[in-house]
Residue, then its C-alpha position, 0 to 999 in steps of 0.5 A: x730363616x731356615x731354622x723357622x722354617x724347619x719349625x724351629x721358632x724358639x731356643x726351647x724348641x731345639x732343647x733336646x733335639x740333635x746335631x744330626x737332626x739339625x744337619x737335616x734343615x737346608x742350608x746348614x753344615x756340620x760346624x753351624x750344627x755344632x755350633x747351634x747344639x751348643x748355643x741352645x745347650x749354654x742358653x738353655x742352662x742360662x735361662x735355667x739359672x735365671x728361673x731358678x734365681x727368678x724362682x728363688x726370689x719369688x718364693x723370698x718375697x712370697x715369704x716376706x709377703x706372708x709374713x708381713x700379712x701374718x705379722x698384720x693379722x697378729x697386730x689386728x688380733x690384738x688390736x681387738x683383744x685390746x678393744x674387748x678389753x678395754x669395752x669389757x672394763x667400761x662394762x665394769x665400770x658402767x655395772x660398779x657406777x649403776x650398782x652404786x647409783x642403784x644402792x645410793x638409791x636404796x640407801x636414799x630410799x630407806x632414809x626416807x622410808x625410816x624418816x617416816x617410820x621415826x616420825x610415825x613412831x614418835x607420833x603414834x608413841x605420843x597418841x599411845x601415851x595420850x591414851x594411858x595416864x600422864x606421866x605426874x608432873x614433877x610437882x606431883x611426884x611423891x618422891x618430891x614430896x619427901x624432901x629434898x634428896x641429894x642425888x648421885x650423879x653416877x647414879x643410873x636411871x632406873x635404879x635406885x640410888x644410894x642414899x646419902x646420910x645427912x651429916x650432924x653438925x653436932x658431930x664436928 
C-alpha cells in the first residue's frame, strides 16, 4: 500500500525511478528497495520482449493480412478482365451474326430484285421483239428453201459452216 500511496500505481510508474527514491516511501528499507528496482528492471524487460514479440506478430499477420487482400483484389482483377473478355467476344459474335444475317439479307434482297429484273427483261425483250419483225419461221427460212444441207455439229452458231460435198456415187 505504501508504494500506491507514494503514487506508485503501476510497474511503469517505477520505470527509471531510483532506489534512494524508493528509500523515500515509509515503511521500506535498503533491501526491499533493492529488491523493488530490480523487480521492475526484470518485469519491465519481460513485458518489453513480449511487445516486441506481441509487435512482431502483429506486423506478420498485418503482412498475411495484405497479402491475402492484395492476393484478392489480383483474383478479382482478373475475374473482370475475364468478363470483359468474354462480353467483348460475344460482342463479336453478336456483330459477325447481325453482319451475316444483314448480308443474308441483302443477299435475299437482291435475288428478289434481280428476279424481278430477269422477268422485266424477259418481258420487255418479248414486247421489244413484238414491236419489230418476227423472226420466219423455220418453213420460211430461205435457207430451207435450198435444200437439205447436212450440218456440222462443231459447228458454231453464228458462223458459217463448212460445207460438205455430196459424195458421187459414180466415183465408188
Amino acid at each position: 500500500e505504501s508504494l500506491a500511496d507514494a503514487g506508485y500505481r503501476h510497474v511503469q510508474d517505477l520505470d527509471g525511478v531510483p532506489t534512494e527514491d524508493i528509500l523515500h516511501v515509509p515503511g521500506l528499507g535498503p533491501k526491499t528497495a533493492e529488491k523493488i528496482s530490480i523487480a521492475v528492471a526484470a518485469v519491465l524487460e519481460v513485458l518489453e520482449e513480449e511487445k516486441g514479440k506481441l509487435l512482431k506478430e502483429i506486423e506478420e499477420e498485418a503482412r498475411a493480412e495484405a497479402m491475402r487482400a492484395a492476393e484478392a483484389r489480383a483474383q478479382a482483377a482478373r475475374e473482370a478482365e475475364a468478363a470483359r473478355e468474354e462480353e467483348a467476344e460475344m460482342e463479336d459474335e453478336e456483330a459477325v451474326e447481325d453482319a451475316g444475317e444483314q448480308k443474308d439479307e441483302q443477299i435475299e434482297e437482291a435475288g428478289e430484285e434481280e428476279e424481278g429484273t430477269v422477268e422485266d427483261t424477259v418481258g420487255d425483250q418479248d414486247e421489244l421483239e413484238g414491236d419489230e419483225a418476227e423472226e420466219p419461221e423455220p418453213e420460211d427460212d430461205p435457207a430451207a428453201e435450198e435444200g437439205p444441207a447436212e450440218k456440222d455439229e462443231d459447228a458454231v452458231e453464228g458462223e458459217p459452216a463448212d460445207e460438205v460435198e455430196p459424195a458421187d456415187d459414180e466415183e465408188k
